[in-house]
C-alpha positions in Angstrom: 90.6 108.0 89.4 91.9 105.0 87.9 89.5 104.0 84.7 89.7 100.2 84.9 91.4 96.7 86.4 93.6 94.7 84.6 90.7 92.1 84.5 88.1 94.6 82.9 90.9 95.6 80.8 91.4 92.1 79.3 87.5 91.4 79.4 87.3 94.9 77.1 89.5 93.6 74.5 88.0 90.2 73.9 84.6 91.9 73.7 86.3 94.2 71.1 87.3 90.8 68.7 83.8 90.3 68.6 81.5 92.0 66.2 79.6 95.1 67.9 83.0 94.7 70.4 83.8 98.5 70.5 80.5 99.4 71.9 80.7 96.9 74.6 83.7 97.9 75.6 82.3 101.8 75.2 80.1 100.4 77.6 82.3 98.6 80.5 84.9 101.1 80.4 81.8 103.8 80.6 80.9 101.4 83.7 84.0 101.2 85.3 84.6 105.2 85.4 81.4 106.1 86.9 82.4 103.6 89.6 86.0 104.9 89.8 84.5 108.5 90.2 82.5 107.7 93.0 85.0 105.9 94.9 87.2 108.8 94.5 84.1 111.3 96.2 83.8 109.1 98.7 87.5 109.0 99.6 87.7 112.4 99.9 84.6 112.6 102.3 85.3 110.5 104.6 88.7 111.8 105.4 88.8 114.1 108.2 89.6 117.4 106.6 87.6 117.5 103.2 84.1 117.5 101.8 82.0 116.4 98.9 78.5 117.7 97.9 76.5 118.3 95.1 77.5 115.2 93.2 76.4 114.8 89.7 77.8 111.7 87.4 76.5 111.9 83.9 77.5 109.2 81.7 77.0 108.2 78.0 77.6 105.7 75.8 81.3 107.6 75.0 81.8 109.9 77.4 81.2 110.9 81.3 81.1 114.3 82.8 81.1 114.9 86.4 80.6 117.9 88.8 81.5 117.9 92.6 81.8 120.9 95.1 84.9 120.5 97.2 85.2 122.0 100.3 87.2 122.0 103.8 86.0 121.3 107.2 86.2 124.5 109.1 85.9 126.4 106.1 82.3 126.2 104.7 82.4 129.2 102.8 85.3 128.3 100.8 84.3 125.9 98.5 85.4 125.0 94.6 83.5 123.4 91.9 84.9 120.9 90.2 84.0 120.2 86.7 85.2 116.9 84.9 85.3 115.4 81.5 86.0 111.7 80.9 86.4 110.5 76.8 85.7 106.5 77.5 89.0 104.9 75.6 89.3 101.2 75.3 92.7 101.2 76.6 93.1 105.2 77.7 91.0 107.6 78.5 91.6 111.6 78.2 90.4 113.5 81.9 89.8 117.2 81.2 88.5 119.4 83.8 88.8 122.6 85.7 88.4 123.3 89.7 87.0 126.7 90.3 87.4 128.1 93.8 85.0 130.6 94.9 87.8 133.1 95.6 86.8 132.9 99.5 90.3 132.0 99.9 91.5 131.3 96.5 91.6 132.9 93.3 92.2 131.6 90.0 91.6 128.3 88.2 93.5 124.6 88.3 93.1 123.3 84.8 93.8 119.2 85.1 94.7 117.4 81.7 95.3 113.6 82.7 95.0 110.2 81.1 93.6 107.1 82.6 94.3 103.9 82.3 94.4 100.3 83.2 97.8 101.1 84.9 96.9 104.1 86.6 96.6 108.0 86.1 98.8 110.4 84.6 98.9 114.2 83.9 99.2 117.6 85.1 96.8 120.0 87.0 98.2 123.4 86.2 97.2 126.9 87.0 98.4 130.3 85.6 98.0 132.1 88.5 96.5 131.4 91.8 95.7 134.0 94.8 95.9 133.6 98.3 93.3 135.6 100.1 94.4 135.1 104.3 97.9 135.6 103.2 97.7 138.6 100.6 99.5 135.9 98.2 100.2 134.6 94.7 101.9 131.9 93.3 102.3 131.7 89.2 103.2 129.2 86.9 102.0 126.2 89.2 102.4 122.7 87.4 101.5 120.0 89.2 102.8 116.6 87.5 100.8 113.1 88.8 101.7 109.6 88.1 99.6 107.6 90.4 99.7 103.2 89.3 97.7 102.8 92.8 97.0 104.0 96.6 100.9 102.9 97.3 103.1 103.6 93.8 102.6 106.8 92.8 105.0 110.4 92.0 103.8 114.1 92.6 106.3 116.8 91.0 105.3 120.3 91.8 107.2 123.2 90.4 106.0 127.0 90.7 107.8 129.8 88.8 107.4 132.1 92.0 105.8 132.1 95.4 104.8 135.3 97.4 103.0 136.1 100.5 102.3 138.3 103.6 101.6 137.7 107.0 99.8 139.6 109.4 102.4 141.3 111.0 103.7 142.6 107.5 106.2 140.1 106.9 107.0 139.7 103.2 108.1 136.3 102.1 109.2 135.4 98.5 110.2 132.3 97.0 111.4 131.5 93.5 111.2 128.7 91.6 110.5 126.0 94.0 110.0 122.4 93.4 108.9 119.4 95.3 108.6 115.7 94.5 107.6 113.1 96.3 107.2 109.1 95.1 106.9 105.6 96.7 109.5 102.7 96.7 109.7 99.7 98.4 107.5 96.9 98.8 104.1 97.9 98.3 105.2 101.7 98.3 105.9 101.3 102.0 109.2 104.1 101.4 108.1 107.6 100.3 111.3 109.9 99.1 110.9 113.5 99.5 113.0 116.6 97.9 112.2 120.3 98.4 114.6 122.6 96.1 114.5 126.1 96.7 117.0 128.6 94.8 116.1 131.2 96.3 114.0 133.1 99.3 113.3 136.6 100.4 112.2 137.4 103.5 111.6 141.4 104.7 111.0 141.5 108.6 111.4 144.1 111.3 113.1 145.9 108.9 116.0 143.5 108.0 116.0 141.8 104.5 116.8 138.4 104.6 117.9 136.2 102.0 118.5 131.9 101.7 120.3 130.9 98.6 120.5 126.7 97.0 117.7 125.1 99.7 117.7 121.6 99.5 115.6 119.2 101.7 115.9 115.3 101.2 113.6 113.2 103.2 113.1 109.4 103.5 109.8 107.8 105.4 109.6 104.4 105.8 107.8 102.1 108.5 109.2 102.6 111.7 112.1 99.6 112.9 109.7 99.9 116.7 106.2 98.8 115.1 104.8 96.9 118.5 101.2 97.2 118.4 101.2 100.1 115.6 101.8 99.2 112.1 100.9 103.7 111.1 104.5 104.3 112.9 107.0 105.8 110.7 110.5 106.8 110.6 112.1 109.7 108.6 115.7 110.2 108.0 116.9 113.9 105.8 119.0 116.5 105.1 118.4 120.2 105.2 120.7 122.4 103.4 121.6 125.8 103.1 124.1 127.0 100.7 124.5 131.3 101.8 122.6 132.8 103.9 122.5 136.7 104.2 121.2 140.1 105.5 120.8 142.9 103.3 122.8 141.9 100.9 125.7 140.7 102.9 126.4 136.7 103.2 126.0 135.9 106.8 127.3 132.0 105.9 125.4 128.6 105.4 123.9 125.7 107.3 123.3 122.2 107.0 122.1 119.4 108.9 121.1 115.9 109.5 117.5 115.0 110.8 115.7 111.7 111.9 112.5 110.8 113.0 111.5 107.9 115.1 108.1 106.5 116.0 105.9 109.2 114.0 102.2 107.9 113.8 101.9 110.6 110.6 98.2 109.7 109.8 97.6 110.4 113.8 99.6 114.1 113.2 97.6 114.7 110.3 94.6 114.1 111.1 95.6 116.2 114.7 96.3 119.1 113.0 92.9 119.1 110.6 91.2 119.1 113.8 92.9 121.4 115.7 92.4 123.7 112.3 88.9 123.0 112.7 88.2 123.8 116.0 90.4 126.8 115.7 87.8 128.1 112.5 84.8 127.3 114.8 86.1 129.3 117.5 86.8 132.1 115.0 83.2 131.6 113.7 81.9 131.7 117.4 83.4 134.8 118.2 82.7 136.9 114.6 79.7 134.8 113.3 77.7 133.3 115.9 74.7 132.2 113.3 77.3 130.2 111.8 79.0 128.7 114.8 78.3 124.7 114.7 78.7 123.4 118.4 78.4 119.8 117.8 81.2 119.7 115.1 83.1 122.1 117.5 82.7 119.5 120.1 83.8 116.6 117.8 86.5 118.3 116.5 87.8 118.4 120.3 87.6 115.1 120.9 89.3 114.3 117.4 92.4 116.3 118.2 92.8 114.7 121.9 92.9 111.5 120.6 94.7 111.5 117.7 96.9 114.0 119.5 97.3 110.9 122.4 98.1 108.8 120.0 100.9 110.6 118.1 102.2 110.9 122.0 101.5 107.3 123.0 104.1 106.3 120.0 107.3 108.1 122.2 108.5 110.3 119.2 111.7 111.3 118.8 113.7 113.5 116.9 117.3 113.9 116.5 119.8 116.4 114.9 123.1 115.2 114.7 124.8 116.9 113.1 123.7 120.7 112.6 126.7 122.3 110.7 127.0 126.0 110.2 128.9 129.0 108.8 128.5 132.1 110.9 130.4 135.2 109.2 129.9 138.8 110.4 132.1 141.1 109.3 131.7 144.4 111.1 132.5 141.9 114.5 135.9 140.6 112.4 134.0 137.0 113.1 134.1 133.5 110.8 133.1 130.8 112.7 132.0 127.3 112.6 129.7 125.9 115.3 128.5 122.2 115.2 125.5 121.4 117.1 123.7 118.0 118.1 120.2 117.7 119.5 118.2 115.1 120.9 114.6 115.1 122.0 112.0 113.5 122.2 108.9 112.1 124.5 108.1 109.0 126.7 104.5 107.8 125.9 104.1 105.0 127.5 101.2 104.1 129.9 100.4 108.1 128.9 97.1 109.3 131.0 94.4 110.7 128.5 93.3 112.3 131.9 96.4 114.1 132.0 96.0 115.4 128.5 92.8 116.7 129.1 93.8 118.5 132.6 96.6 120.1 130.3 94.9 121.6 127.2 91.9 122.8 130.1 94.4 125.0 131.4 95.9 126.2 128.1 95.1 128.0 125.0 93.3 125.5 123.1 90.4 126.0 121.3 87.3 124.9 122.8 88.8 124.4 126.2 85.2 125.7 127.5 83.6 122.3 127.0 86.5 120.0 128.8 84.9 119.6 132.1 86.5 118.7 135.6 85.8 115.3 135.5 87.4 114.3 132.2 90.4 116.6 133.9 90.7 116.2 137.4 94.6 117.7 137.4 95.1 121.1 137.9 97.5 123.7 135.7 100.8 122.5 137.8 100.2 118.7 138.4 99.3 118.5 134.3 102.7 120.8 133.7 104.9 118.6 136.0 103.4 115.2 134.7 104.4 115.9 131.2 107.8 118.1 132.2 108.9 114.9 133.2 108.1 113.2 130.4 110.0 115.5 128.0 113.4 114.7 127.2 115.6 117.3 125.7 119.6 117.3 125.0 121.8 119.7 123.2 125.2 119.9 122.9 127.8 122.7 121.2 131.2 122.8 120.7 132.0 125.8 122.7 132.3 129.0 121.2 135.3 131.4 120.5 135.8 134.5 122.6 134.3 136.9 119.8 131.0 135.0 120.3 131.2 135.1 124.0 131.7 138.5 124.5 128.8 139.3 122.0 126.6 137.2 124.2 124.7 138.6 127.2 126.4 138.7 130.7 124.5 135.5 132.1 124.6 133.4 129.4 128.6 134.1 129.6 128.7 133.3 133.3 126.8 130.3 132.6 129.1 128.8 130.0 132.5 127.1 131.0 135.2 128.5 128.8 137.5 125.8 129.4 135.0 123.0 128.5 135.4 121.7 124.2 131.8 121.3 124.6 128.7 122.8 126.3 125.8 120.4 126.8 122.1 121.8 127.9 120.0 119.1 129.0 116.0 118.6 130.3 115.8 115.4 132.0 112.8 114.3 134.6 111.7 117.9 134.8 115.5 119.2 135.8 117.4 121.3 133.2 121.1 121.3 133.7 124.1 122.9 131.9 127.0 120.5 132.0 126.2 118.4 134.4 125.4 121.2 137.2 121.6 121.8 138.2 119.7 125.0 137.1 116.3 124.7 138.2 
């Protein structure tokens, strides 16, 4: 939503030498907002998960207001009106606003208090308290901190006082305090730097009460070091750490590992998993509210999260943890241990059928399976299982455990593991799993 160029800016302020100047540039920044608004509209409508209708754009000699209905594909009935106010500054302009959800899924407001100008957008959207419907949730005390110069430098800071929710199968979940940032770096803010903290989660499930103390996530995505023919590929290198983890009440240890990334198309992923959302809210729709049920979107949705899904598997991802450190303490077993765990997996891609694809989500549970017909998938349930088992690769390896945790284990996992061995090494390899070097299956 930036308000004006550097150029317009500089055009602004000469007019403003000039007698009558402030009006003129009343008038171009006036000019330059309308236009910034509905670039921003159209952004958000042509990406594959969002919506924009109802657009209004009423400007004045001083000010601009502007009202939008947001909504998500898949989700028609839950919409939210947005409702903007723009005071036209030479140099800065004040954004006021609110965004309104019609409490299908969400309750409560987002109140956004920015400023614009020639060097970007910055400002808060806050809410008090927000609901979450599908979930039985609420968050409270959501600030949302933006400084955005451009499409590649920009920071997001997110903090919530406390985060709560419930799934289906009554699973409580309850997070406090959590905060996430994200910014750019690097040449043209090809480097985004990620950090999750988390002091503290509850989780009550099946009757246990679980707790994680001091979460702490670090992330760094830059363009992938294997580019070829796709310049979307990224890499991601992070940390994941847990400080105490416990079980009604009782520490249980901690955990901490290294994670990396290799040959992500991310925009591919995304755009994936909006479709596969979509075509999972049509199905729903199909099945509950036929009169609503869209078949052509439910059909392009299907063909958008093939191919994007082909080309997030095309790229060969990888993903690698090495180390994973933990902690294990249980004290009605007398145990303290310290397991260290690497694993390796990832997928070969190249010359990938699409054919194959298609014979494999026909034969699975995928949403709109229905309309993928023989001849787009001419493989049957096992040729489309053993064509891709074989492109799977998967290694782990563990530095064999002490003789408390192997008698607590079940009797053919013991049988299977080789005492004398330092380290035991699972591994999935051209559709053969072995354990240290010896054949399973």
């Amino acid at each position: 939503m930036a308000v004006s160029s550097k150029a317009l800016v500089i055009v602004g302020a000469v007019v403003v030498v000039g007698a009558g100047g402030y009006l003129g540039a009343q008038a171009i920044v006036g000019n330059e907002v309308e236009k910034s608004l509905n670039q921003a509209f159209e952004r958000i409508d042509a990406s594959p998960g969002w919506r924009v209708t109802d657009i209004e754009i009423d400007r004045s000699l001083f000010e601009t207001n502007a009202r939008a209905t947001l909504g998500a594909v898949g989700f028609e009935d839950a919409t939210a009106a947005l409702d903007l106010h723009v005071d036209h500054g030479v140099l800065k302009s004040p954004v006021t606003g609110t965004l309104h959800p019609n409490e299908t899924l969400f309750e409560g407001d987002i109140d956004i208090d920015m400023v614009a100008s020639w060097s970007g957008v910055e400002g808060q959207l806050t809410a008090d308290t927000l609901g979450f419907k599908e979930f039985d949730g609420e968050a409270t005390g959501v600030v949302m901190a933006l400084d955005i110069e451009d499409d590649t430098r920009w920071h997001v800071d997110t903090r919530i006082e406390a985060l709560g929710f419930t799934y289906v199968d009554g699973s409580v979940v309850r997070l406090t305090t959590p905060r996430f940032e994200m910014d750019t770096r690097g040449d043209e803010g090809s480097e985004v730097v990620q950090r999750l903290e988390l002091p503290r989660a509850e989780i009550a499930t099946q009757g246990l009460n679980i707790y994680l103390d001091d979460v702490v996530f670090d992330a760094l995505t830059q363009p992938s070091a294997e580019l070829d023919d796709n310049p979307r590929r990224v890499d991601q290198a992070g940390t994941f750490k847990v400080a105490d983890v416990g079980v009604d009440g009782t520490s249980m240890g901690s955990l901490s590992m290294e994670i990396a990334a290799e040959r992500w198309d991310m925009q591919a992923f995304q755009d994936y998993n909006e479709a596969f959302a979509m075509l999972s809210a049509q199905n729903y729709r199909r099945e509950r509210d036929p009169a609503s049920f869209d078949e052509a979107r439910y059909r392009e949705s299907l063909t958008q999260a093939i191919d994007n899904g082909y080309t997030v598997l095309a790229s060969s991802p990888a993903v690698s943890i090495d180390p994973l450190n933990a902690h294990i303490v249980v004290p009605a077993l007398n145990l303290d241990f310290k397991p260290q765990l690497k694993i390796d997996m990832g997928f070969d891609g190249e010359n990938l059928s699409k054919e194959a694809l298609f014979s494999l989500a026909r034969h699975t549970d995928t949403p709109a399976r229905e309309l993928i017909t023989p001849q787009n998938a001419p493989m049957s349930e096992a040729q489309a299982n053993a064509y891709f088992s074989e492109r799977v690769h998967f290694e782990a390896s563990m530095v064999t455990p002490p003789e408390a945790v192997m008698d607590e284990l079940p009797l053919m996992a013991r049988f299977l593991i080789d005492a004398e061995r330092e380290q035991q090494t699972l591994k999935w390899e051209q559709g053969q799993l072995t354990l240290n070097g010896e054949t399973l299956f």
